[in-house]
C-alpha positions in Angstrom: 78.4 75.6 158.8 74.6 76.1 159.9 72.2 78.3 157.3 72.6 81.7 157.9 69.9 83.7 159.7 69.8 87.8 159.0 67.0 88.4 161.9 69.1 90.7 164.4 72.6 90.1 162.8 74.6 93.0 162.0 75.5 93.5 158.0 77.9 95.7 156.6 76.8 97.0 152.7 79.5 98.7 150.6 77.7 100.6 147.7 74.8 100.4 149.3 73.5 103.9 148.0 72.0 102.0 144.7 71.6 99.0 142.6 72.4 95.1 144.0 73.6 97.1 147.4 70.6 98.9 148.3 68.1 96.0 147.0 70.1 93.8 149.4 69.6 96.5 151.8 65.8 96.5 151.4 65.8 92.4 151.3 68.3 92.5 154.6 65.9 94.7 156.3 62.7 92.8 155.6 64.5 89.5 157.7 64.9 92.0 160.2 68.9 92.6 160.2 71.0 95.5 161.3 72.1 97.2 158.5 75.5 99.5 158.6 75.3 100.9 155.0 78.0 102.1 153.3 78.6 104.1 150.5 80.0 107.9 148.9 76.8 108.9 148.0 75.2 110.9 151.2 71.9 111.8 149.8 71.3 108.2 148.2 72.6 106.3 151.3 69.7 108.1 153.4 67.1 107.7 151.1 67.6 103.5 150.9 68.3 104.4 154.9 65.1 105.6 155.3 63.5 102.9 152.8 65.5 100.1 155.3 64.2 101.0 158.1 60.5 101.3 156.9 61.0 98.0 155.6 61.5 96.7 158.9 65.0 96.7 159.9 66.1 96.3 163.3 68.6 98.9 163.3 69.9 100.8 160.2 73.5 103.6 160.5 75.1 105.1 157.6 78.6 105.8 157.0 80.1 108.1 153.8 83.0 106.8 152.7 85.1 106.8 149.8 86.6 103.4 149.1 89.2 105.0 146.3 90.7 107.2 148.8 93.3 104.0 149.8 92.1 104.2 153.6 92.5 100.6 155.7 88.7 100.7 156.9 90.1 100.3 160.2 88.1 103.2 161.3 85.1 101.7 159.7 85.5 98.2 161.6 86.5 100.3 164.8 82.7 102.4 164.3 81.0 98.8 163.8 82.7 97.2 166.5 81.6 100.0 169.2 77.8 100.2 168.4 77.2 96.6 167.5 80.0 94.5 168.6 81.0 93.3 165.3 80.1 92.2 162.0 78.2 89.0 161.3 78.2 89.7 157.5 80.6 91.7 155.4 79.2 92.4 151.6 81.5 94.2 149.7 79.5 95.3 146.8 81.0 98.7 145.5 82.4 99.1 142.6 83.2 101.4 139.1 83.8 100.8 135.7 86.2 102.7 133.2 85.4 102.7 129.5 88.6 102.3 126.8 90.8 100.1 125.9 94.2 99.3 127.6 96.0 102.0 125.1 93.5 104.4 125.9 93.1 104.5 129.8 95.6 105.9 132.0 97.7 104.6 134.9 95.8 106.8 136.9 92.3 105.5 136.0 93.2 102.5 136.0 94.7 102.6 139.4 91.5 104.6 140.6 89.7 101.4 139.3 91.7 99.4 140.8 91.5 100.7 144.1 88.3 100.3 144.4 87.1 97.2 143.2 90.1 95.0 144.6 92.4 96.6 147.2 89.2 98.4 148.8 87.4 94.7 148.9 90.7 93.1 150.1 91.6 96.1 152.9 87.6 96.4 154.0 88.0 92.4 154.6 91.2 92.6 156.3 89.4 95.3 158.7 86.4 93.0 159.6 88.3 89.7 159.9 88.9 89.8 163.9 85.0 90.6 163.9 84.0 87.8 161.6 86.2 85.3 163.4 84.9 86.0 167.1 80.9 86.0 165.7 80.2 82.0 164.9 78.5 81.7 161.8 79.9 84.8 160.4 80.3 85.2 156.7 81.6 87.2 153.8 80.2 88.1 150.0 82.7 89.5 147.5 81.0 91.0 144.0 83.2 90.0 141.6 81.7 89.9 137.9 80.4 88.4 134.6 83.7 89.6 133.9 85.6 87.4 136.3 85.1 84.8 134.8 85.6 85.4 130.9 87.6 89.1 129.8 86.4 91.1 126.9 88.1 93.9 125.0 88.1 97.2 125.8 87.7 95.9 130.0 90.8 95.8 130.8 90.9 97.5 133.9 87.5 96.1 134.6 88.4 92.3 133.6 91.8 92.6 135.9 90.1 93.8 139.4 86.9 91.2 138.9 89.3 88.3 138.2 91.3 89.3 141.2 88.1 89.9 143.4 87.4 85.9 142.4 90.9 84.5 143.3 91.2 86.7 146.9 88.1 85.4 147.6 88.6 81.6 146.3 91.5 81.4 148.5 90.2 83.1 151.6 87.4 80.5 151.6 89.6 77.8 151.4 91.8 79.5 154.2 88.7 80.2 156.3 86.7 76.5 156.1 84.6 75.9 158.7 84.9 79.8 160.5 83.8 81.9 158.4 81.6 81.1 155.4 82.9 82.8 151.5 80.9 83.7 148.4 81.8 85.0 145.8 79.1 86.2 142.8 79.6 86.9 139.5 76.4 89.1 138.1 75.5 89.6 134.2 73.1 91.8 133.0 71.9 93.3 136.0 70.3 96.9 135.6 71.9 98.9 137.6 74.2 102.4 136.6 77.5 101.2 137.1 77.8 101.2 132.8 76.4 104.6 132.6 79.1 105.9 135.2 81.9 104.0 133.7 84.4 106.8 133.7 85.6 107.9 129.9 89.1 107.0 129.3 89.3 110.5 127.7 87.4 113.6 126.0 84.2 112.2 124.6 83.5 115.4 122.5 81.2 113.8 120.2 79.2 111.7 122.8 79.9 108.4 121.1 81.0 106.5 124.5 78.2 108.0 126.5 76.1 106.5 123.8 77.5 103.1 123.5 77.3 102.9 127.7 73.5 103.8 127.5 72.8 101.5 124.6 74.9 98.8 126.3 72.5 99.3 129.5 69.4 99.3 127.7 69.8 96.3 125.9 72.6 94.1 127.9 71.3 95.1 132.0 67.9 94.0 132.2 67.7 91.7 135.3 66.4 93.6 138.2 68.5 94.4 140.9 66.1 93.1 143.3 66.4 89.5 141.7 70.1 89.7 142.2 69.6 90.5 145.7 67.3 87.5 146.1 69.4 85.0 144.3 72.6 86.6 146.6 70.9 86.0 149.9 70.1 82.4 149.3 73.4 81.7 148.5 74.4 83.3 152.2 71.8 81.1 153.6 73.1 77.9 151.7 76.6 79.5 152.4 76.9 78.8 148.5 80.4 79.2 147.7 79.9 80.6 144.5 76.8 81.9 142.7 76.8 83.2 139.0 73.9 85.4 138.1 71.7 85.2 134.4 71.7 82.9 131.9 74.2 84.8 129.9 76.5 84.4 132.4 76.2 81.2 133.2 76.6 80.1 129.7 79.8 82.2 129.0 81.8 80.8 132.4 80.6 77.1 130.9 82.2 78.4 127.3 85.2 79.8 129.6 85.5 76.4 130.6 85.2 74.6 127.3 87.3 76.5 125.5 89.5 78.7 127.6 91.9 79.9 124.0 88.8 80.8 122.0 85.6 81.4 123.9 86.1 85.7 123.0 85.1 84.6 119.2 82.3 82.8 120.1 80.7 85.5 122.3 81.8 88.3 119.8 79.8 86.7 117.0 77.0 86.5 120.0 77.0 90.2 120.4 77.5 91.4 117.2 74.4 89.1 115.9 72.5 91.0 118.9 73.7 94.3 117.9 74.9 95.2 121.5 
C-alpha cells in the first residue's frame, strides 16, 4: 500500500478530548485532515475542537459518546458516512484503567473496563469497516499498551483488554492485507491522565491508591503526548504494522521475548531499584 496522506482525508479520533487523542488531533489538523473527534468529555472535546481547527484543519465535528455504554457505533459510522462519505482513518484511542488486583476488583469494573478498551475498539471497527473498504488506501490504528505486550500485577483487568486489543488487531491486518492498512501501538510512559483516573477497585479512605497513581504518573509518564502522536503518525504513513513507544517499552517487549516465564522478576527488581 501507497504512504498515507492526511491532507483532506476524513479521521475518526476516539478519546480525543485529551492526551495521545487530542495531540493526534492537533498533529492531524496541521496536515490539513478532517477531523470527526470523538470522545465523553463535551467541554474537552470543544476546546481541542476549537484548538484543531485553528491549527488548520479542513473540517473538524464532534460527537459525545460513551464507548462503555455497549452501543454498536452504527450510528456513529451512519453520522460519518452522511457528512463525509466515509472514513479514510479509524483511530481508536480511548481508553480507562482500574486500579487493584484481580481479588480486589469487581465483575462489574472489570467488565466496565472491558467494554471499553476491547469490545468498544472491536464494535467501533466492525462499524467503519464497509467505509474503510470502499475508501482505497484506508487504514486503521488500535491503542493497545506497554501492557500488551508484558502483564504486571495488580493490572489484571488492564493487562487482559490491551493483550486482546493486540491479537484483534494482529489478525485483522493479516485478514485485511493489501485493503486496508493495520497498526497497532503499544505506548509506555506517556504523560497523560489515564493513571490518575484509573477507577479504585474500592473505598480508598486513607488516600493510599490516589497517591500511588499520582506518584506512578510523576515519575513512570513522562514522554509527551505530542511525541507519541508524532511517532503514531509516521507509522500510518509507513503503514508500520506495529510501533512500540519509549525505551522502556521497547526493552520490556524484547525481555517478553527472551524470557517469556520470568521477565516479571526482572522488571520488578527494575522498579523497585527506581522506587516507582
Amino acid at each position: 500500500m501507497q504512504r498515507f496522506a492526511f491532507a483532506g482525508r476524513t479521521c475518526v479520533i476516539t478519546g480525543a478530548a485529551s492526551g495521545i487523542g487530542a495531540a493526534l488531533a492537533l498533529d492531524l489538523a496541521r496536515r490539513r485532515a478532517v477531523l470527526v473527534l470523538v470522545d465523553r468529555d463535551a467541554e474537552g472535546l470543544a476546546k481541542v475542537a476549537g484548538q484543531a481547527r485553528e491549527a488548520g484543519a479542513r473540517d473538524v465535528s464532534t460527537e459525545v459518546v460513551d464507548l462503555g455504554d455497549g452501543g454498536d457505533r452504527l450510528d456513529l459510522a451512519a453520522l460519518v458516512q452522511e457528512r463525509h462519505g466515509g472514513a479514510d482513518l479509524l483511530v481508536n484511542n480511548a481508553g480507562v484503567a482500574l486500579s487493584g488486583t484481580f481479588e480486589q476488583v469487581s465483575l462489574a469494573d472489570f467488565d466496565w473496563l472491558m467494554e471499553i478498551n476491547l469490545n468498544a475498539v472491536v464494535r467501533t471497527t466492525k462499524a467503519f469497516l464497509p467505509q474503510l473498504l470502499a475508501r482505497p488506501g484506508s487504514h486503521v490504528v488500535n491503542l493497545s499498551s506497554l501492557f500488551g505486550l508484558v502483564a504486571p500485577p495488580a493490572q489484571v483487568a488492564y493487562a487482559t483488554s490491551k493483550f486482546g486489543v493486540r491479537g484483534f488487531s494482529e489478525a485483522l491486518r493479516h485478514e485485511l492485507t493489501g485493503r486496508v492498512g493495520v497498526t497497532v501501538v503499544h505506548p509506555g510512559g506517556v504523560r497523560t491522565n489515564i493513571a490518575l483516573h484509573a477507577r479504585l477497585s474500592g473505598p480508598d479512605l486513607d488516600g493510599k491508591q490516589a497517591a500511588q497513581a499520582r506518584s506512578f504518573s510523576e515519575k513512570a509518564l513522562t514522554m509527551p503526548p505530542e511525541e507519541a502522536a508524532r511517532q503514531i503518525v509516521a507509522a500510518i504513513q509507513a503503514r508500520k504494522p506495529r510501533l512500540v513507544i519509549s525505551t522502556a517499552a521497547k526493552a520490556a517487549d524484547l525481555l517478553a521475548r527472551v524470557t517469556p516465564a520470568h521477565y516479571w522478576d526482572v522488571i520488578a527488581r527494575l522498579i523497585a531499584t527506581k522506587g516507582l
